[in-house]
C-alpha positions in Angstrom: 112.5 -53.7 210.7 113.2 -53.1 214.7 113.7 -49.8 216.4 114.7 -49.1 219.7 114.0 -45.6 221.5 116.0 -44.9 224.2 114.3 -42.1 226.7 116.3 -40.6 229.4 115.7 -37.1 231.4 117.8 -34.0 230.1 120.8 -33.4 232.2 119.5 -30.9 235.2 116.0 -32.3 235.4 116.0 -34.1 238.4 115.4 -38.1 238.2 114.0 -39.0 241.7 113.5 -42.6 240.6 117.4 -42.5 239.4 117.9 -41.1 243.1 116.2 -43.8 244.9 117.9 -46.0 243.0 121.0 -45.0 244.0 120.0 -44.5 248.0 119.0 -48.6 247.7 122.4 -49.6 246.0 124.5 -47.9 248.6 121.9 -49.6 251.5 122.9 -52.8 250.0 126.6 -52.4 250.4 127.4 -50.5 247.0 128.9 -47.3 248.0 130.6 -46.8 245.6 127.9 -45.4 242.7 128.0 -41.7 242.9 124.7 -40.9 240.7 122.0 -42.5 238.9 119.5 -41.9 236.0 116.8 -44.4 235.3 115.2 -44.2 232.2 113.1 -46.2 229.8 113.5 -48.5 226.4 110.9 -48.8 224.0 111.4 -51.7 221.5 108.9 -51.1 218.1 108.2 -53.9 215.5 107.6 -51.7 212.2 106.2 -52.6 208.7 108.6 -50.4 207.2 111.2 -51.3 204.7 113.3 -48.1 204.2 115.7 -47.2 206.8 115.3 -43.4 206.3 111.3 -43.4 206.1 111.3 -45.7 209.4 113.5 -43.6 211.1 111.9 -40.5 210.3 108.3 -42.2 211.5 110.0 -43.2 214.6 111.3 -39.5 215.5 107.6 -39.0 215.1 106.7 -41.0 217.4 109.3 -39.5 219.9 108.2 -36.3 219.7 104.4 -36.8 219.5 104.3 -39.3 222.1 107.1 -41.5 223.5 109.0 -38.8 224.6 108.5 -35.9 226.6 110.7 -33.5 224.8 110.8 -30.7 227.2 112.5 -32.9 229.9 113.4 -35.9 227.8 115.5 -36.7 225.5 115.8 -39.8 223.2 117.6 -41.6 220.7 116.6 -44.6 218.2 118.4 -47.4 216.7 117.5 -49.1 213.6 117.9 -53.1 213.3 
């Protein structure tokens, strides 16, 4: 089974990459993108067979280490 974890920062934490990101899209002619927030995709290859056991592990995972969950928040999908 795949799983895919998305990470992104909690709305109000401030995402200076994301802000960068944005400064170099409008130095490139793209002025029209008003904010941006960069986060990070963790793709998983798991043993598992059971959708709701695999899910569980992978929640886990978030919350013991792929994730920051005071800042961070995530979400996982199941393939």
């Amino acid at each position: 089974m795949k799983a895919r974890v998305h990470v992104m920062l909690k709305e109000g934490v401030l995402d200076p990459q994301g802000e960068a990101i944005r400064h170099a899209l409008g130095t490139l002619g793209f002025s029209g993108v008003e904010g941006v927030r960069q986060g990070k995709v963790i793709e998983l290859d798991l043993a598992a067979t059971d959708r709701a056991a695999a899910e569980a592990e992978v929640k886990a995972m978030c919350e013991k280490l792929l994730a920051n969950t005071v800042i961070e928040q995530y979400s996982v999908e199941l393939a």
